[in-house]
C-alpha positions in Angstrom: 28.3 10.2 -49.4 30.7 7.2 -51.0 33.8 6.4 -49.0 36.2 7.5 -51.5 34.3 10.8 -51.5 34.4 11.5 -48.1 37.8 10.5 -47.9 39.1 13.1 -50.3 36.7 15.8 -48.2 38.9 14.5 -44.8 42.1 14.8 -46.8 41.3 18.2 -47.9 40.1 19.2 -44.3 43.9 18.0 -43.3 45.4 19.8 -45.5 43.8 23.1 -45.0 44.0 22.7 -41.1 48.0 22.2 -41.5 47.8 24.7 -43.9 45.8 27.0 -41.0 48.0 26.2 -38.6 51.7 26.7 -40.3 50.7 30.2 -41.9 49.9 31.7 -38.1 53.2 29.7 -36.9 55.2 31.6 -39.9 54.0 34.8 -38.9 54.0 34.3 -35.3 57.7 33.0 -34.2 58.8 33.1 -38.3 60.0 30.9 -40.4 63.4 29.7 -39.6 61.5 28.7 -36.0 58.3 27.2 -37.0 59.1 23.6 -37.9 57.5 20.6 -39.1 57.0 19.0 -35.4 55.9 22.4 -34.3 53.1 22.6 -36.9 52.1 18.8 -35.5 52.0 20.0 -32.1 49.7 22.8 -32.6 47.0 20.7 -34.4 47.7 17.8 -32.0 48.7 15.4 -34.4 52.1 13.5 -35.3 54.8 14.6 -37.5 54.2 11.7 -39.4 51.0 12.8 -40.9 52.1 16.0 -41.7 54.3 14.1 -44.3 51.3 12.4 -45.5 50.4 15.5 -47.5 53.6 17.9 -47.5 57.2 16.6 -48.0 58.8 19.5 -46.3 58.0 23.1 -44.5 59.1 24.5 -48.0 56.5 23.5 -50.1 53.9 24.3 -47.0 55.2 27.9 -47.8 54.7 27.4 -51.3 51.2 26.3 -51.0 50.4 29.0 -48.5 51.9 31.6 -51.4 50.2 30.6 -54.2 46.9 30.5 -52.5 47.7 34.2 -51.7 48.2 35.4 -55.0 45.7 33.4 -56.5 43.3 35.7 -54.4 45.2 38.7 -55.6 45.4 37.4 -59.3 41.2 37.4 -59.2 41.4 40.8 -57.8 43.3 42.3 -60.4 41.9 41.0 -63.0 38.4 41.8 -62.5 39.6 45.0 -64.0 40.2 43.6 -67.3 36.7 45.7 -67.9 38.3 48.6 -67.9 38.9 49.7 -71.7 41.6 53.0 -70.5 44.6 51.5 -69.5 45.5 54.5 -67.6 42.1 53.8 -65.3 43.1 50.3 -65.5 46.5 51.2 -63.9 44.9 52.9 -61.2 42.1 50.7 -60.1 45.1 48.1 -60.3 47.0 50.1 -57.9 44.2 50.7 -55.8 43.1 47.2 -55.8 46.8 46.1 -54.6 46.8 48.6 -51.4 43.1 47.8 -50.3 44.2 43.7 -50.6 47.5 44.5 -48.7 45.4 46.4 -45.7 42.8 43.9 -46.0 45.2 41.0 -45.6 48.0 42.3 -43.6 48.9 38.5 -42.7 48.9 37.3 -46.2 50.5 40.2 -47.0 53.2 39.3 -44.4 54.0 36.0 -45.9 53.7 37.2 -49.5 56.4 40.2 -49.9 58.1 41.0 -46.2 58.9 37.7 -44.2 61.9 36.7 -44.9 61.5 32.4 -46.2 63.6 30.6 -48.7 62.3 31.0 -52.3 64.0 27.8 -53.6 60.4 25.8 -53.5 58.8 28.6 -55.4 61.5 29.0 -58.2 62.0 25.7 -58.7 60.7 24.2 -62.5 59.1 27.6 -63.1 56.5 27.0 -60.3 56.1 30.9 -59.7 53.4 31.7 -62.3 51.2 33.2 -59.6 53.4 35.6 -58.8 54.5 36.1 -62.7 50.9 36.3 -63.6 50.4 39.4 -61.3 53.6 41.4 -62.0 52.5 40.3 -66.0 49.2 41.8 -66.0 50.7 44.8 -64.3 53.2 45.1 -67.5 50.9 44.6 -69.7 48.7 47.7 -68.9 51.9 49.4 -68.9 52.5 48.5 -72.3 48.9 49.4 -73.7 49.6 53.3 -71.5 52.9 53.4 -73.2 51.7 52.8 -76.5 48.8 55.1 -76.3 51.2 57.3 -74.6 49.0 57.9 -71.3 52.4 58.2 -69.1 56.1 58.8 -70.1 57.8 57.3 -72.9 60.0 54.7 -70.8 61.5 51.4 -70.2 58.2 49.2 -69.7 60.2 47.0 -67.0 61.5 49.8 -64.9 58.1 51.4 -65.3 56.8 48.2 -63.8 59.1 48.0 -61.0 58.8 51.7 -60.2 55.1 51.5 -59.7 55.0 48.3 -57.9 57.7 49.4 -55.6 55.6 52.4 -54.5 52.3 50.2 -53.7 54.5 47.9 -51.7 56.1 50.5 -49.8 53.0 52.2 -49.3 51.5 48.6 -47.7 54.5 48.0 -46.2 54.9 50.9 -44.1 51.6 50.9 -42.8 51.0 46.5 -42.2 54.8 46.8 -40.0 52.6 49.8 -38.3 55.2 52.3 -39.5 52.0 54.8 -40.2 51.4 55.5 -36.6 54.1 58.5 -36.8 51.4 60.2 -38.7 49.0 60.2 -35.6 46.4 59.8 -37.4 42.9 57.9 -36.8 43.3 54.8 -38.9 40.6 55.8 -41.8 42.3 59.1 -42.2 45.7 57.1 -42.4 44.4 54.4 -44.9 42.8 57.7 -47.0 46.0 59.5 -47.3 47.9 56.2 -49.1 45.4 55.7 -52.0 45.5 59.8 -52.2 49.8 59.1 -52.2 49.2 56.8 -54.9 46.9 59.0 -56.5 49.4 61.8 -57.3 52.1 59.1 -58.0 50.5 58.5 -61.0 49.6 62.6 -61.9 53.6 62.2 -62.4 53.6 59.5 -64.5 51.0 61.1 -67.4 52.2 62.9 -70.0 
């Protein structure tokens, strides 16, 4: 391997073991706590280097984000198959909740811990998250025009589903499920069923 080759490989290795290290301090003692020396102390090297690749424990976050819903982007869109954009809707929804119990963590960082979203908005840098919440509209849009749900405002349609998949994922990643006293397959049954007949009451 050349030297400039394996270089970029050990750069990239640093980078995902910072990387690693901040997104289990975030969720662990949260953001406002987790600093940049703390993220040096857990992979045992100095501050300094951590500001050899990031500038500041924002654009960590950032980096940690997008690389979350760049897995969720590919999700979703695998469903671009799907000609019915009523189907598409629901294997959308259902694709969301399965990612959210799949990735309670990511799912953490993504749309519950509270972190500073100045990194993320700044120079339009939040096309991950557009991207998703865009495809999601634009099904709408195709169901509304070949009027598979209620005639409505496409952007409160949008919100309104979105807001039930995340409280859905919500409720059951902060363990909020348990007052069901269910066994955990029954429990993770019973929210793609929910979302189910949330959409019965969106056809026409």
């Amino acid at each position: 391997m050349a030297i400039k080759e394996r270089k970029e490989r050990e750069k990239q290795e640093m980078r995902n073991l910072i990387i690693e290290s901040a997104t289990q301090l975030f969720l662990k003692q949260g953001y406002d706590k987790t600093s940049i020396r703390s993220v040096a102390d857990d992979i045992e090297y100095s501050p300094a280097t951590i500001y050899l690749y990031f500038k500041d424990k924002d654009e960590i976050f950032y980096v940690i984000h997008e690389n979350a819903f760049d897995i969720l982007n590919r999700l979703l869109r695998q469903h671009e198959v799907i000609a019915d954009p009523f189907e598409r809707l629901a294997a959308l929804g259902r694709t969301y909740i399965e990612f959210g119990l799949k990735n309670p963590d990511y799912y953490d960082l993504m749309f519950i811990m509270r972190a500073p979203m100045s990194q993320i908005k700044n120079e339009e840098k939040w096309k991950a998250g557009e991207c998703a919440f865009g495809y999601l509209l634009t099904t709408l849009a195709a169901c509304l025009e070949q009027k598979k749900i209620r005639q409505a405002d496409l952007h409160v349609t949008g919100i309104q589903v979105w807001s039930y998949v995340h409280g859905l994922v919500s409720l059951y990643v902060r363990e909020r499920m348990c007052i069901l006293m269910q066994p955990d397959d029954v429990t993770r049954e019973m929210l793609y069923k929910s979302f189910e007949l949330f959409l019965a009451n969106l056809k026409t």
